[in-house]
ChimeraX commands (.cxc) that place a marker at each C-alpha (Angstrom):
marker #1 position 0.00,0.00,0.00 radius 0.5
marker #1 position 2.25,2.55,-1.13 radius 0.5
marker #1 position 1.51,6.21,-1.09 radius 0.5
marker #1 position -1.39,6.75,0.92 radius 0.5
marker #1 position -2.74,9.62,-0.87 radius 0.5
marker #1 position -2.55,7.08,-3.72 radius 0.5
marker #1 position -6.59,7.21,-4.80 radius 0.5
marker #1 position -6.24,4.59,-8.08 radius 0.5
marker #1 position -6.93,1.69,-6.48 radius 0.5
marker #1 position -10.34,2.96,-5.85 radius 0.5
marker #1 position -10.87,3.45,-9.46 radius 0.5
marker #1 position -9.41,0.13,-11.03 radius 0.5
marker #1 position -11.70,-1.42,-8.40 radius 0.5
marker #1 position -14.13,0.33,-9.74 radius 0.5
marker #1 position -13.79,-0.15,-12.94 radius 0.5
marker #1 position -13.11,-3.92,-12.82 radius 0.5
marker #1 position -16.34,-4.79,-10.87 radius 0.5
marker #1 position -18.07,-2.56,-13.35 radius 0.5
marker #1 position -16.85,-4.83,-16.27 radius 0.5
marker #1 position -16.78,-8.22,-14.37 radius 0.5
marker #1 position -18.99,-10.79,-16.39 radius 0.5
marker #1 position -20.19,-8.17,-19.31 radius 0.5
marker #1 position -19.54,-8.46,-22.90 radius 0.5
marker #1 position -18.50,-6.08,-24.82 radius 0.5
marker #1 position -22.09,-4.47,-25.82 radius 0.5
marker #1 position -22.70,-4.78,-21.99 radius 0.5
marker #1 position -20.18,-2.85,-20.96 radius 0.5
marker #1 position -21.18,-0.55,-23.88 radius 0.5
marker #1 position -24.22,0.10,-22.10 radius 0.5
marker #1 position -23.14,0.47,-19.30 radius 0.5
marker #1 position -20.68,2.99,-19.91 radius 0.5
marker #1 position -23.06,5.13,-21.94 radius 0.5
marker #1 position -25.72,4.56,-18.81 radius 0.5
marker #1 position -23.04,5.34,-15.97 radius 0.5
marker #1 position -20.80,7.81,-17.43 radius 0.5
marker #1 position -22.52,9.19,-21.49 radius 0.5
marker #1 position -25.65,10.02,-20.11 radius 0.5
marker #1 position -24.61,12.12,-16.76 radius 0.5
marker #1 position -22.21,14.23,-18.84 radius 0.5
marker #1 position -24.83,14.96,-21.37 radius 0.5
marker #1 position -27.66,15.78,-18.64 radius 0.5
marker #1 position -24.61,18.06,-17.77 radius 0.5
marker #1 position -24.08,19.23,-21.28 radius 0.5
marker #1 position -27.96,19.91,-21.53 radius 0.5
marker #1 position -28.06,21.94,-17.68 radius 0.5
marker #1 position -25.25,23.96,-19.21 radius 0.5
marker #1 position -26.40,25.04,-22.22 radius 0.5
marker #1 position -29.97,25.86,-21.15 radius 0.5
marker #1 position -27.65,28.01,-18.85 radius 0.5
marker #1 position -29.27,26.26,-15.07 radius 0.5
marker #1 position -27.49,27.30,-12.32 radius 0.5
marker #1 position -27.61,26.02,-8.80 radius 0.5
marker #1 position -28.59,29.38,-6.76 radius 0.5
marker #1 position -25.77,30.70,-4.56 radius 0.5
marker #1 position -28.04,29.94,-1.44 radius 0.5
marker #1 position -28.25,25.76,-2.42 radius 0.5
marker #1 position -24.36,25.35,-1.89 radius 0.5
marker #1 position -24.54,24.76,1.83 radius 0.5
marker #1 position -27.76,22.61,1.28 radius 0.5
marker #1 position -25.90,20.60,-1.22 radius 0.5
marker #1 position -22.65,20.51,1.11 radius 0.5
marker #1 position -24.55,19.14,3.84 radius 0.5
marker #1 position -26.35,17.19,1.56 radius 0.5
marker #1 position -23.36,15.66,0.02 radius 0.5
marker #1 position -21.10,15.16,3.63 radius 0.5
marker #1 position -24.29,13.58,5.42 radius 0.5
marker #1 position -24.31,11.15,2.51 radius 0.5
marker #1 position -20.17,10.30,2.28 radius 0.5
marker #1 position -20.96,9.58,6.14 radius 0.5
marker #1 position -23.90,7.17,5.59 radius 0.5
marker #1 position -21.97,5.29,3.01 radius 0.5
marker #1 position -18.74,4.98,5.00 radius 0.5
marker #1 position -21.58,3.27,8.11 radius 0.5
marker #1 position -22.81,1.29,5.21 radius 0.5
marker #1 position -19.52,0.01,4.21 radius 0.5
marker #1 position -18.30,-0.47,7.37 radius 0.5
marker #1 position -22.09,-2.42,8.32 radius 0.5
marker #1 position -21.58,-4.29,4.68 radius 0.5
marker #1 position -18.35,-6.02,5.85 radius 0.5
marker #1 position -19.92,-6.80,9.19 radius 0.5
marker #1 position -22.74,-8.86,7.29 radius 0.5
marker #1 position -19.91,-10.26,5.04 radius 0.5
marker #1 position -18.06,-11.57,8.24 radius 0.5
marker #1 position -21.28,-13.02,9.39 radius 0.5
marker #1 position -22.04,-14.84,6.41 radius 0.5
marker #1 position -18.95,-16.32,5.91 radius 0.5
marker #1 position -18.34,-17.09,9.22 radius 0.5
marker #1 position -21.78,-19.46,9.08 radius 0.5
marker #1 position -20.57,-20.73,5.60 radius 0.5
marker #1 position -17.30,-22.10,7.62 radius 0.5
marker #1 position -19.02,-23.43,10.46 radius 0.5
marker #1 position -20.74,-25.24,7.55 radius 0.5
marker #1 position -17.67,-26.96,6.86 radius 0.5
marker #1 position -16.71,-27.62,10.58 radius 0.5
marker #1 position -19.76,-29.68,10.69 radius 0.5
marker #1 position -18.57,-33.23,12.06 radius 0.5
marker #1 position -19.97,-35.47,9.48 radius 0.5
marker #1 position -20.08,-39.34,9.43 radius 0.5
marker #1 position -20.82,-39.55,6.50 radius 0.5
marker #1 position -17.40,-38.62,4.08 radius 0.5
marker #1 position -19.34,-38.29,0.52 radius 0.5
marker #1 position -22.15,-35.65,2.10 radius 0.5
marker #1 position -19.45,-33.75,4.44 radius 0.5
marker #1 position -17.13,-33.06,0.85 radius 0.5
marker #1 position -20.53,-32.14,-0.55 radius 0.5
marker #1 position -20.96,-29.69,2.13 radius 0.5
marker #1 position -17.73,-28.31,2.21 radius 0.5
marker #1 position -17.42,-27.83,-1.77 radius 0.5
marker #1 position -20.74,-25.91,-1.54 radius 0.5
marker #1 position -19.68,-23.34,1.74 radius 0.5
marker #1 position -16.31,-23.02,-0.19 radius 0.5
marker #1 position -18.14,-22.00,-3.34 radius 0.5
marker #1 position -20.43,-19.75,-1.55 radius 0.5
marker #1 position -17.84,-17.92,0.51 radius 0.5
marker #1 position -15.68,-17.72,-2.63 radius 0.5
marker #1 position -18.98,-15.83,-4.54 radius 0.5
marker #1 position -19.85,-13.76,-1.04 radius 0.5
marker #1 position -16.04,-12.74,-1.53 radius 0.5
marker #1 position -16.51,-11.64,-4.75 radius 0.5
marker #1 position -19.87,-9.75,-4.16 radius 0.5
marker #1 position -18.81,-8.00,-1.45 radius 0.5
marker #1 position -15.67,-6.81,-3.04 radius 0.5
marker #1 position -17.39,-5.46,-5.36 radius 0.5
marker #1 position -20.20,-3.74,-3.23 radius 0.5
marker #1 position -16.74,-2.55,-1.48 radius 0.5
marker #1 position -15.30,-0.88,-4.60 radius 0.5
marker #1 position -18.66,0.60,-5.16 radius 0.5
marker #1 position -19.32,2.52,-2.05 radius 0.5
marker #1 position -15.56,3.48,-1.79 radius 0.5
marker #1 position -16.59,5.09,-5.29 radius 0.5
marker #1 position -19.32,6.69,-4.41 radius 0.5
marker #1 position -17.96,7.76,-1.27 radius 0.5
marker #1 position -14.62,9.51,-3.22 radius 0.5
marker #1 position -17.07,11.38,-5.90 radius 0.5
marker #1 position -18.93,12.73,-2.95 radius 0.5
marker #1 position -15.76,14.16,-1.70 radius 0.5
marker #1 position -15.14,15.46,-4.81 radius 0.5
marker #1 position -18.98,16.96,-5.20 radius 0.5
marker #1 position -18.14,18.71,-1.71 radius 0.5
marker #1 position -14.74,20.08,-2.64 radius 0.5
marker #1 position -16.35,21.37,-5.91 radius 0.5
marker #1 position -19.16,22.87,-3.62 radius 0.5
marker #1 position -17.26,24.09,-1.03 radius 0.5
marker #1 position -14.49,25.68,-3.52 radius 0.5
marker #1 position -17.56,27.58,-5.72 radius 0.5
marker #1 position -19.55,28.46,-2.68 radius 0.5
marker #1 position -16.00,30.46,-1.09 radius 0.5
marker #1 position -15.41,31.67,-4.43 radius 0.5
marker #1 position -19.00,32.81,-5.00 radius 0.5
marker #1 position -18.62,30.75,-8.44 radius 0.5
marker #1 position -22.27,30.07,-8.75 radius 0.5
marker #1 position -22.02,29.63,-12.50 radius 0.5
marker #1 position -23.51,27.68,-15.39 radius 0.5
marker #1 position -20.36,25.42,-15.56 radius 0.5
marker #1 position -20.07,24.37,-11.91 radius 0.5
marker #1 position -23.99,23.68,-11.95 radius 0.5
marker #1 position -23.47,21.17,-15.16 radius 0.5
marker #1 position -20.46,19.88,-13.01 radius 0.5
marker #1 position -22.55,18.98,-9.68 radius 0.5
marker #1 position -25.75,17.90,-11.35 radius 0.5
marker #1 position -23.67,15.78,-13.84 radius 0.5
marker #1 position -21.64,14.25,-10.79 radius 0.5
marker #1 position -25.02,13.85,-8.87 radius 0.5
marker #1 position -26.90,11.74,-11.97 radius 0.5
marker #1 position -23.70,10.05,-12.07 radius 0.5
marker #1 position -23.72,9.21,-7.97 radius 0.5
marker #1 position -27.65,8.30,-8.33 radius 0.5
marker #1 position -26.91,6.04,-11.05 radius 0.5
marker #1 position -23.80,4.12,-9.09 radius 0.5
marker #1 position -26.24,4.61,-5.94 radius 0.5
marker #1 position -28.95,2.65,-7.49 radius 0.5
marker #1 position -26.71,-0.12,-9.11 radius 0.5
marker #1 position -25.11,-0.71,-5.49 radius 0.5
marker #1 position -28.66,-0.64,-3.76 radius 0.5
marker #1 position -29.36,-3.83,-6.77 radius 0.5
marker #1 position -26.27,-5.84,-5.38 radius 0.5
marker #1 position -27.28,-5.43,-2.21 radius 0.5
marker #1 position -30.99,-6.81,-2.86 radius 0.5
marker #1 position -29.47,-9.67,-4.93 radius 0.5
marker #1 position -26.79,-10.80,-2.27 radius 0.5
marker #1 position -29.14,-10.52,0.80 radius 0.5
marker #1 position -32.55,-12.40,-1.34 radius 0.5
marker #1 position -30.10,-14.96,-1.96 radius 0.5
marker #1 position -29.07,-15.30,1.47 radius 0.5
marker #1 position -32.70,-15.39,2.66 radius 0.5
marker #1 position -33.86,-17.82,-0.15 radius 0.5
marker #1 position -31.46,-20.46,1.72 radius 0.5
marker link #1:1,2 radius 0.2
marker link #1:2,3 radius 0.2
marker link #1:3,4 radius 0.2
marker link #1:4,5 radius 0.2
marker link #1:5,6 radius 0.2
marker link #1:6,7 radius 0.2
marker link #1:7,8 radius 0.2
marker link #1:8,9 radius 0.2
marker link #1:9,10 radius 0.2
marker link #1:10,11 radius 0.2
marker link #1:11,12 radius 0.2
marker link #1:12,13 radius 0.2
marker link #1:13,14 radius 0.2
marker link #1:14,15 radius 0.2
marker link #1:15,16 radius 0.2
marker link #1:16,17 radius 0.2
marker link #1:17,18 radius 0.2
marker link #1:18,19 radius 0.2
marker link #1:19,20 radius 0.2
marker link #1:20,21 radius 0.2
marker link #1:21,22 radius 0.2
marker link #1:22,23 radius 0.2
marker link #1:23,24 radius 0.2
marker link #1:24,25 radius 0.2
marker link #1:25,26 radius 0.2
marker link #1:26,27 radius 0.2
marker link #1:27,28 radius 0.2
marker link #1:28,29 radius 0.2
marker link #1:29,30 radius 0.2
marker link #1:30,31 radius 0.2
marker link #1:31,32 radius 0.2
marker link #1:32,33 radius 0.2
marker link #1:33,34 radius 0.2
marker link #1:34,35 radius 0.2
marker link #1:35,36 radius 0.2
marker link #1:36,37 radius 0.2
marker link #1:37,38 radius 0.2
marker link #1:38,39 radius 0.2
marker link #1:39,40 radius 0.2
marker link #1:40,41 radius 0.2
marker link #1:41,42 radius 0.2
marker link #1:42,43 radius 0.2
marker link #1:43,44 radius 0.2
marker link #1:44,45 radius 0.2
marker link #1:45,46 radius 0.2
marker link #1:46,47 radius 0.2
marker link #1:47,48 radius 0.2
marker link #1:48,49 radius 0.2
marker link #1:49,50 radius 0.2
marker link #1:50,51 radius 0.2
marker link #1:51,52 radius 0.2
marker link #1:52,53 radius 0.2
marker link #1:53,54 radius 0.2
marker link #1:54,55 radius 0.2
marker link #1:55,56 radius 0.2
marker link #1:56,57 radius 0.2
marker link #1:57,58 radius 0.2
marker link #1:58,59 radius 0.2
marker link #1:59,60 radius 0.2
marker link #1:60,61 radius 0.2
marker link #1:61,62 radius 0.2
marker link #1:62,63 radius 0.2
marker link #1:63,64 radius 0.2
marker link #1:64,65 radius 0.2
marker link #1:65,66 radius 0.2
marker link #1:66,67 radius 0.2
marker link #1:67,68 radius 0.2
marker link #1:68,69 radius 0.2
marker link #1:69,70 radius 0.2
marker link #1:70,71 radius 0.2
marker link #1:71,72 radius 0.2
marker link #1:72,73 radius 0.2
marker link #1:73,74 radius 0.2
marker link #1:74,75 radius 0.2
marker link #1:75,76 radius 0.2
marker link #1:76,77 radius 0.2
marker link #1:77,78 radius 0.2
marker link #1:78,79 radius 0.2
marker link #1:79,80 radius 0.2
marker link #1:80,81 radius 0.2
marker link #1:81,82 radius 0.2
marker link #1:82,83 radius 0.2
marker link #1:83,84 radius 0.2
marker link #1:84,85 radius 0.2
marker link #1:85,86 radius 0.2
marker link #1:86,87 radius 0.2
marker link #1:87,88 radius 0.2
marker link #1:88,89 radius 0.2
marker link #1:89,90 radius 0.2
marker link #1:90,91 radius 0.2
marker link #1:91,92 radius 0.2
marker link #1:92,93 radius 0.2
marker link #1:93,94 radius 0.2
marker link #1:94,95 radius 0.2
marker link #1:95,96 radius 0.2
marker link #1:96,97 radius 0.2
marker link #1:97,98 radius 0.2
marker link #1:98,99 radius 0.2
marker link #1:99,100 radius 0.2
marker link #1:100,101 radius 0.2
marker link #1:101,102 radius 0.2
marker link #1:102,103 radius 0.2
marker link #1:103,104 radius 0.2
marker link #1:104,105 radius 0.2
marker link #1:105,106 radius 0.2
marker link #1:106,107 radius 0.2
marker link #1:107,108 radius 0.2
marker link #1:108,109 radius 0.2
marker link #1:109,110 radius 0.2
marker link #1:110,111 radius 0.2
marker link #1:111,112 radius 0.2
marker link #1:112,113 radius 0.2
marker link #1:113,114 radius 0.2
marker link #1:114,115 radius 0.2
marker link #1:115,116 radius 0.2
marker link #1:116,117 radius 0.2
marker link #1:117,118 radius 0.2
marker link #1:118,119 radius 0.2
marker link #1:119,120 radius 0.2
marker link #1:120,121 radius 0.2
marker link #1:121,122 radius 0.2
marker link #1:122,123 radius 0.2
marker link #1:123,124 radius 0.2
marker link #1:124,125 radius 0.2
marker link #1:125,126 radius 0.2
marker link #1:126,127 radius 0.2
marker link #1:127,128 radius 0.2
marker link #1:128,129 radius 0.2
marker link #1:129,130 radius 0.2
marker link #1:130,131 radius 0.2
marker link #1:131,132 radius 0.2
marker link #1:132,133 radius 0.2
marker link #1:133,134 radius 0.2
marker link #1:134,135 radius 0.2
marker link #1:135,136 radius 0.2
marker link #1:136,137 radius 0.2
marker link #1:137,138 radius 0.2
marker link #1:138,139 radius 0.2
marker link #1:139,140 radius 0.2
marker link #1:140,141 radius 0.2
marker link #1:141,142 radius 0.2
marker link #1:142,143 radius 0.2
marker link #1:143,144 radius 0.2
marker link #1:144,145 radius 0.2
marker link #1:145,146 radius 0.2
marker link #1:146,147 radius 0.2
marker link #1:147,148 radius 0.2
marker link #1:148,149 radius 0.2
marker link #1:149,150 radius 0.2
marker link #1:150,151 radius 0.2
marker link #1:151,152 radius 0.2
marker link #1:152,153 radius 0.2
marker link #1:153,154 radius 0.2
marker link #1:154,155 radius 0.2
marker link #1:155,156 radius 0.2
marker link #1:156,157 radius 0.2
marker link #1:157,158 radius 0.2
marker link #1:158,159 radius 0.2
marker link #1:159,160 radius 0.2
marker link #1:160,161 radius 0.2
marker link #1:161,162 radius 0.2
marker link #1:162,163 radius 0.2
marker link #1:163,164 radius 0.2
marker link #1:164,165 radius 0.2
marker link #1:165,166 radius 0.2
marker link #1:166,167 radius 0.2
marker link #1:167,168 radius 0.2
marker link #1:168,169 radius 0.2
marker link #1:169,170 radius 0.2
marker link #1:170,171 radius 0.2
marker link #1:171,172 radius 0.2
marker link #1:172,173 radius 0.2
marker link #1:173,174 radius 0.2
marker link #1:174,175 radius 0.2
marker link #1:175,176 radius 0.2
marker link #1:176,177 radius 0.2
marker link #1:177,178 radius 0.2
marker link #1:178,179 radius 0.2
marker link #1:179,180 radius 0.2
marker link #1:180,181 radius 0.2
marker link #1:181,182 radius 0.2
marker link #1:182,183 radius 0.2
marker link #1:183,184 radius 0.2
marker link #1:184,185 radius 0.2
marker link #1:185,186 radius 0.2
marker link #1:186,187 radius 0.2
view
């Protein structure tokens, strides 16, 4: 973990659980869904010339540093679940077992699962720890324009660009979530 100011890792993480299992046309769509469409909302605020009034910016800090703190409690709950299920997945395999051909049954199946809850909930990681960095960048951007009293056309496209952007990440992370835990209550 070198530099710790080093913010990449976020991003490849990012990036590869966006892309994990897509084709190319899949990944297509979702780059035009995650990343196209925000910038051209933005495109669209700036030309119609929208701007955030002067007197939002400390709506939208508080807004935007309530909501890095509820995702940093939801990341921090998410790996709590994670520990829980896995932890039930190993007593799984603890299980003392007469029977040899049923126990490696068992034990291939709470190896598979923890390897998949692994997966899942690296992903859900890299996906609040994004959401979580563009918020700090949406409250640096706020905080900078409302000190500078830079209420302008260009810093509204910015922030509402970056916000369709978050909502879209937002929901996407909310849809892993209700996958993983419907699977786990399905069992």
């Amino acid at each position: 973990m070198k530099g710790h100011l080093n913010i990449v890792c976020i991003y490849n993480d990012f990036w590869a659980a966006l892309a994990r299992n897509l084709s190319k046309l899949q990944f297509l769509l979702v780059v035009v869904s995650f990343f196209v469409a925000p910038i051209g909302v933005g495109v669209i605020t700036h030309e119609l010339c929208i701007t955030i009034p002067a007197e939002q910016f400390s709506s939208l800090i508080s807004t935007y540093a309530i909501f890095s703190a509820l995702l940093f409690g939801a990341q921090i709950s998410a790996f709590s679940i994670f520990s829980s299920m896995t932890d039930y997945q190993k007593s799984r395999i603890e299980q003392d077992e007469p029977d040899q051909v049923l126990k490696a049954s068992v034990e291939a199946d709470a190896t598979q699962r923890i390897s998949d809850l692994k997966m899942a909930f690296k992903d859900i990681n890299a996906n609040i720890s994004y959401l979580i960095l563009t918020s700090v960048v949406l409250l640096s951007i706020l905080i900078f324009s409302a000190i500078a009293e830079a209420a302008n056309a260009l810093v509204s496209a910015i922030v509402i660009s970056l916000t369709v952007h978050l909502v879209l990440v937002l929901t996407m992370v909310i849809k892993q979530c209700h996958l993983i835990f419907g699977a786990a209550y399905s069992d």
